[in-house]
C-alpha positions in Angstrom: 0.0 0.0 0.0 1.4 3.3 -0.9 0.7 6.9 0.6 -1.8 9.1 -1.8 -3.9 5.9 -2.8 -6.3 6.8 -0.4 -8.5 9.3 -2.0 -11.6 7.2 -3.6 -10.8 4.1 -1.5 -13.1 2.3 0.8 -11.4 0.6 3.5 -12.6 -2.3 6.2 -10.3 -3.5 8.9 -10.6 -7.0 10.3 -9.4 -8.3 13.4 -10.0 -12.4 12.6 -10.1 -15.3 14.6 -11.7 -18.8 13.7 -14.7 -18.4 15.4 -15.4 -14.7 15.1 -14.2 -11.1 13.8 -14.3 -7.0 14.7 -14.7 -5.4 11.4 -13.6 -1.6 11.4 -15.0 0.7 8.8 -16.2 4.6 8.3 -19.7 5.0 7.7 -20.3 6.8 4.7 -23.4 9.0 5.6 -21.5 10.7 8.7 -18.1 10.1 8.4 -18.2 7.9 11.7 -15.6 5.0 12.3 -17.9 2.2 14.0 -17.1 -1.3 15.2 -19.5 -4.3 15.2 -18.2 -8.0 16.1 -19.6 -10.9 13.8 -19.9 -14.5 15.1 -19.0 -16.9 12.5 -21.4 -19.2 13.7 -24.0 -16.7 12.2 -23.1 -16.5 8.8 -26.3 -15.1 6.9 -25.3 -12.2 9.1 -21.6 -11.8 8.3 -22.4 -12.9 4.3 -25.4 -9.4 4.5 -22.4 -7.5 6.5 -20.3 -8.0 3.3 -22.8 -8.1 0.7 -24.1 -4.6 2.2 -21.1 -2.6 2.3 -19.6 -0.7 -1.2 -17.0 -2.1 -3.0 -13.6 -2.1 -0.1 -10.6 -3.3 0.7 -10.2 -5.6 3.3 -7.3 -6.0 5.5 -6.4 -9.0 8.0 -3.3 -10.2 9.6 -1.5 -13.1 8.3 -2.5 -15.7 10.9 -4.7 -18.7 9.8 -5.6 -19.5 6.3 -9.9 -19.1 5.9 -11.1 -20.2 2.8 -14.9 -19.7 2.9 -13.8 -16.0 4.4 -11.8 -15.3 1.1 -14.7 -17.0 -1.0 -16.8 -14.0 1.0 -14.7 -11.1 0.1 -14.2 -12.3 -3.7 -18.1 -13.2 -4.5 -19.0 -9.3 -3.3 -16.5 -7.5 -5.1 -14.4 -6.6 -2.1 -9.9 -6.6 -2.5 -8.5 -8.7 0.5 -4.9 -8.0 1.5 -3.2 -9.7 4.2 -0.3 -8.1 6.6 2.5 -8.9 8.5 1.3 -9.8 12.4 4.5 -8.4 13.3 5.3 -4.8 11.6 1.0 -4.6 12.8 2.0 -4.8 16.1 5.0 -2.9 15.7 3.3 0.2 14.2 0.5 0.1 17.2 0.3 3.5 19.6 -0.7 2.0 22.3 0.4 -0.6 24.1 -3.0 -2.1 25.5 -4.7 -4.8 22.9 -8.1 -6.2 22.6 -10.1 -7.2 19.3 -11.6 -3.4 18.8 -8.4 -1.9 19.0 -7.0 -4.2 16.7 -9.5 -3.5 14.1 -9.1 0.0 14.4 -5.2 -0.2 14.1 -5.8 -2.5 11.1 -7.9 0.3 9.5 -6.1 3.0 10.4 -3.5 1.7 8.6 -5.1 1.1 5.7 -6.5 4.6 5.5 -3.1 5.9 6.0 -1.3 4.0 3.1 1.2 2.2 6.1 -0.9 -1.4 5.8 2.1 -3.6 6.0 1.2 -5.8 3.2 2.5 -9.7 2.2 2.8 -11.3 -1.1 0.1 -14.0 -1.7 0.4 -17.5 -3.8 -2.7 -17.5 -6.3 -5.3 -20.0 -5.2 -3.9 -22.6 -7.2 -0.4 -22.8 -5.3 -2.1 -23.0 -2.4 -4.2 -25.9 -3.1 -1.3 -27.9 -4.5 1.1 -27.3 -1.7 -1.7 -27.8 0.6 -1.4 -31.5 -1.7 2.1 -32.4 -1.8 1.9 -31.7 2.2 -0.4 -34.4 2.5 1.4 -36.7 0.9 5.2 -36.2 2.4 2.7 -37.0 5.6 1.3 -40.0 4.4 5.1 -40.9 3.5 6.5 -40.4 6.7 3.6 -41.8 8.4 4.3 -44.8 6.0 7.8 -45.0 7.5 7.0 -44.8 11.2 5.0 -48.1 9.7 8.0 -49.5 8.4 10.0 -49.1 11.5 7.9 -50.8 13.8 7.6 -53.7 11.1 11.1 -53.7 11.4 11.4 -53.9 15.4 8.9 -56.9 14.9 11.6 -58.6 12.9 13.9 -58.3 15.0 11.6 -59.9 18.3 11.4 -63.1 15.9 15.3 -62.9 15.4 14.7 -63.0 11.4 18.0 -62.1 9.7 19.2 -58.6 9.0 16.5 -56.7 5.8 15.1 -54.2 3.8 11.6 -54.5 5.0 10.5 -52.5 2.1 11.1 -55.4 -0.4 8.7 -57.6 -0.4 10.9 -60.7 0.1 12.0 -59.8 3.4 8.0 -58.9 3.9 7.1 -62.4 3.0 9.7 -63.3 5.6 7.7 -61.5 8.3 4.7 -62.7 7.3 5.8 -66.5 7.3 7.4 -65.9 10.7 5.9 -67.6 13.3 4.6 -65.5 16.4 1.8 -65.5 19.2 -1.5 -64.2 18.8 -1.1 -60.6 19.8 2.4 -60.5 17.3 0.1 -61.7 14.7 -2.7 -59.2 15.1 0.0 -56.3 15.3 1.5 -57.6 12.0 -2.1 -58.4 10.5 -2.7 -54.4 11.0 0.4 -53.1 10.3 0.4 -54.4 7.0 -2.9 -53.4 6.3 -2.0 -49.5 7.0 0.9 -50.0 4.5 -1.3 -51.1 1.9 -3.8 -48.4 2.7 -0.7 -45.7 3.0 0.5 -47.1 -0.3 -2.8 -46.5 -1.9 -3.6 -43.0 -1.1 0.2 -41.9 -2.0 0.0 -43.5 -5.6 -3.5 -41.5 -6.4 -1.9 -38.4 -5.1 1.4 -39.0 -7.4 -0.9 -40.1 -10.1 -2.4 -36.2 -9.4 0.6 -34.3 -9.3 1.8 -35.9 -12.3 -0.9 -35.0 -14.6 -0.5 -31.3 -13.0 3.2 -31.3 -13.3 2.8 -32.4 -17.1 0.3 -29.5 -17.5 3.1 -27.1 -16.7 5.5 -25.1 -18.8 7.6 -24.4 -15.9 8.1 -27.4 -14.3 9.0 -28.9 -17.5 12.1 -26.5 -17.6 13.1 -27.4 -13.9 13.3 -31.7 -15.0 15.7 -30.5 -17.4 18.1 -30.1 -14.1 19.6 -33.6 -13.4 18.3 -35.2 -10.0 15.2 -32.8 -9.8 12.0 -35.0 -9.8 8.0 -33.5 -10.7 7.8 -33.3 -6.5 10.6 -30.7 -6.6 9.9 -28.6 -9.5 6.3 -28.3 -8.4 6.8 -27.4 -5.4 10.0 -25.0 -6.4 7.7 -23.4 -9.1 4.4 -23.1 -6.7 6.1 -21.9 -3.5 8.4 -19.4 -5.1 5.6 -17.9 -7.5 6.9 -15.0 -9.7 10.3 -15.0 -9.4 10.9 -12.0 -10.5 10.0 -10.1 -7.4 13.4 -10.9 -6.0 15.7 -8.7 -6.9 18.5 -11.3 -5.7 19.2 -14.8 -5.4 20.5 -14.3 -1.9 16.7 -13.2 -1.4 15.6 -17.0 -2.7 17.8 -19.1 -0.4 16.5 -16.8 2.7 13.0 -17.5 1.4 13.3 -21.0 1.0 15.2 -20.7 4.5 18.4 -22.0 3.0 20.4 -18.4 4.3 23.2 -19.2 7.1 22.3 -17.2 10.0 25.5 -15.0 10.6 26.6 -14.1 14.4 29.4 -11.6 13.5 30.5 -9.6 16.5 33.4 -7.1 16.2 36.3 -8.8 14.1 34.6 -12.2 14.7 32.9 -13.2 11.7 31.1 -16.2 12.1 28.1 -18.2 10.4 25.9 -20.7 11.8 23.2 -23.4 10.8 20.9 -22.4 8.0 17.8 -19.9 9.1 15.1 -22.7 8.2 12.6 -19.5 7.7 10.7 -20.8 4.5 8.9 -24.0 3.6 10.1 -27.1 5.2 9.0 -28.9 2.5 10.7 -27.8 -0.7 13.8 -28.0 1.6 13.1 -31.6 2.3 12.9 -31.7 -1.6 16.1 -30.0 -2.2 17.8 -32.1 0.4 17.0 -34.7 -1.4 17.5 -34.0 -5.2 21.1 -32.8 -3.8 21.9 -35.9 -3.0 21.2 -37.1 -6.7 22.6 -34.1 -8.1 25.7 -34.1 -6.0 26.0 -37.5 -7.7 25.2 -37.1 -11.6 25.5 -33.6 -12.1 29.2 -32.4 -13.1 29.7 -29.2 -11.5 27.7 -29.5 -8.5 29.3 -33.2 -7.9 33.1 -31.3 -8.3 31.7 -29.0 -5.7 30.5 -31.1 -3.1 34.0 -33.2 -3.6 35.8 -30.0 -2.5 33.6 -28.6 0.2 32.9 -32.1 1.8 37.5 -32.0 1.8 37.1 -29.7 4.6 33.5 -29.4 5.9 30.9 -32.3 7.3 29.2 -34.1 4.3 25.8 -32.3 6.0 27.3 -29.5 5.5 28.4 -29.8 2.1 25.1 -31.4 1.3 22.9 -28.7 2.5 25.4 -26.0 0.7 24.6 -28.2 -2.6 20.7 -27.6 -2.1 21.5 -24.1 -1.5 23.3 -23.6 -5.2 21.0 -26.2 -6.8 18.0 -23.8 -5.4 19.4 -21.0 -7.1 20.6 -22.8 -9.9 16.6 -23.5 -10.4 15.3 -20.2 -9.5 17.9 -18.4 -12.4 16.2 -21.4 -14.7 12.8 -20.1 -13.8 13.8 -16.6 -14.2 15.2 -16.5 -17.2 13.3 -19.3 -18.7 16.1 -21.2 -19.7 16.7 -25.6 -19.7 19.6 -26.4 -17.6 22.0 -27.3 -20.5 21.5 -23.6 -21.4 22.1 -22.2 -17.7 25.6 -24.4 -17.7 26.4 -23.2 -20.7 26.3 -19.8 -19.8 27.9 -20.4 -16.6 30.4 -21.9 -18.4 31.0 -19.4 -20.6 31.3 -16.5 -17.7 34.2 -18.6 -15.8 36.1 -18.6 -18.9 35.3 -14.8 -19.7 36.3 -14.5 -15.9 39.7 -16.3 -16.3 40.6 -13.9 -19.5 39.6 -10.5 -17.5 42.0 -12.0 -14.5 44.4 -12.9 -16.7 44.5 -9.9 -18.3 44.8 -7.6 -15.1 47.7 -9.8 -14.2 49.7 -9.0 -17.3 48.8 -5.4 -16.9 50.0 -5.6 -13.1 53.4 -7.3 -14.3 
């Protein structure tokens, strides 16, 4: 929001919880800023709330996601930002806080062109990320599965396994054990099936959606980078080109090393984790492919895992294969391309040093 936008602007400000909201707004006829609090559990009367007032902009805190709420402000013609809870509070007078004067802060705000706003993913990010976080669930809850198949093994003394092949199941299911052991292996083979299940319709999902993208297509150019990754690269980063950096991407993602510098002490610590955990699970994990098959980030991780712990250099590879991506999605470029035009700047680098050295001598 930016100062002289104000003029022919209607404004609302909404402090929101899940089971009610203070709306703040000036009433037209006199010029009075009025309060009213709406219980969600009425909704005919919040729905005529909306669908009375003019066309305005409506402006909540970041805090909990409300989809019927944003269906509300859409259907009646009504703009909905969403701020930062923080730079809110900061930007408050007074130090005393209930639901009116939070609603009244929010508006004020809004009138005076200082509403802190956030970037938002369109609809359709949201709903996909909303999908792929479903699924790493259902994976992990799969493996909590696994493990306590795999203590069950180890009670009937069966001989060291992978119990995700199914030879080594057929093992455990031929062992011989007592009534409750069978009953606990009876179930817990039934949740892997069921697990199994559910997590191959959702792939089968996300692969038709990742076919149906231009985008993600570039990203599986990139060697170890699955559909998973570069949907959830492409849908959690958005436009890219709102970062003016690529030091801006890695502290979105949370891939930045937090630095602790004090005096002539520089010093830098674990990474800030700030951003989704999921698309750095994803990284994580396509680095260790990469790291593998890819040339120059495989000559990289050689020489920083030389003097660093392989986590280290591991989580350094997802940091440079994230940018690596972003740069791809950027300039809308395969990943042949993007190393051959990193290729051509070292050697256009090595000429220009070269060149100053002869000059110097």
């Amino acid at each position: 929001m930016k100062k002289g936008e104000t003029a022919m602007r209607l404004y609302i400000g909404v402090d929101f919880h899940p089971h009610q909201q203070t709306v703040c707004w000036m009433d037209l006829e006199t010029g009075e800023v009025r309060t009213k609090e709406l219980l969600h559990n009425r909704v005919e009367e919040v729905k005529a709330f909306y669908k009375a007032m003019p066309k305005s902009v409506v402006g909540i805190e970041a805090s909990s996601q409300a989809t019927w709420f944003e269906d509300l402000i859409f259907e009646n013609g009504h703009e909905l930002v969403v701020g930062d809870p923080a730079l809110i509070r900061k930007r408050a007078v007074s130090r005393h806080k209930s639901d009116k004067r939070d609603a009244e802060h929010i508006f004020t705000l809004l009138m005076n062109g200082e509403f802190p706003a956030l970037w938002r993913r369109p609809r359709e990010s949201v709903h996909l990320l909303e999908v792929i976080r479903l699924r790493s669930s259902f994976v992990r809850q799969r493996t909590q599965v696994y493990n306590r198949l795999q203590a069950m093994a180890h009670e009937v003394g069966l001989r060291k396994g992978i119990m995700r092949t199914t030879r080594f199941q057929n093992l455990l299911k031929e062992a011989e054990m007592n009534e409750v052991q069978r009953l606990r292996r009876s179930h817990l083979f039934r949740l892997i099936d069921s697990f199994s299940l559910q997590i191959t319709e959702i792939d089968l999902w996300l692969k038709a959606k990742a076919e149906e993208a231009a985008k993600v297509k570039l990203l599986l150019t990139q060697s170890g980078v699955g559909y998973l990754t570069a949907l959830c690269m492409v849908h959690t980063l958005g436009d890219v080109t709102r970062f003016a950096r690529t030091r801006q991407i890695t502290a979105f993602i949370g891939l930045d090393p937090l630095e602790r510098s004090s005096g002539a002490t520089v010093r830098f610590g674990n990474i800030s984790k700030a951003g989704s955990r999921t698309l750095r699970y994803l990284l994580g994990q396509s680095a260790n492919i990469a790291a593998r098959r890819d040339p120059r980030l495989k000559g990289f991780y050689k020489r920083l895992a030389k003097k660093k712990p392989k986590a280290v250099a591991k989580t350094a590879v997802a940091r440079k294969l994230a940018v690596k991506l972003s740069i791809m999605l950027r300039d809308n470029i395969t990943a042949e391309e993007f190393d051959a035009r990193s290729g051509c700047m070292t050697v256009d680098n090595a000429r220009t040093k070269h060149g100053l050295q002869m000059a110097v001598s």
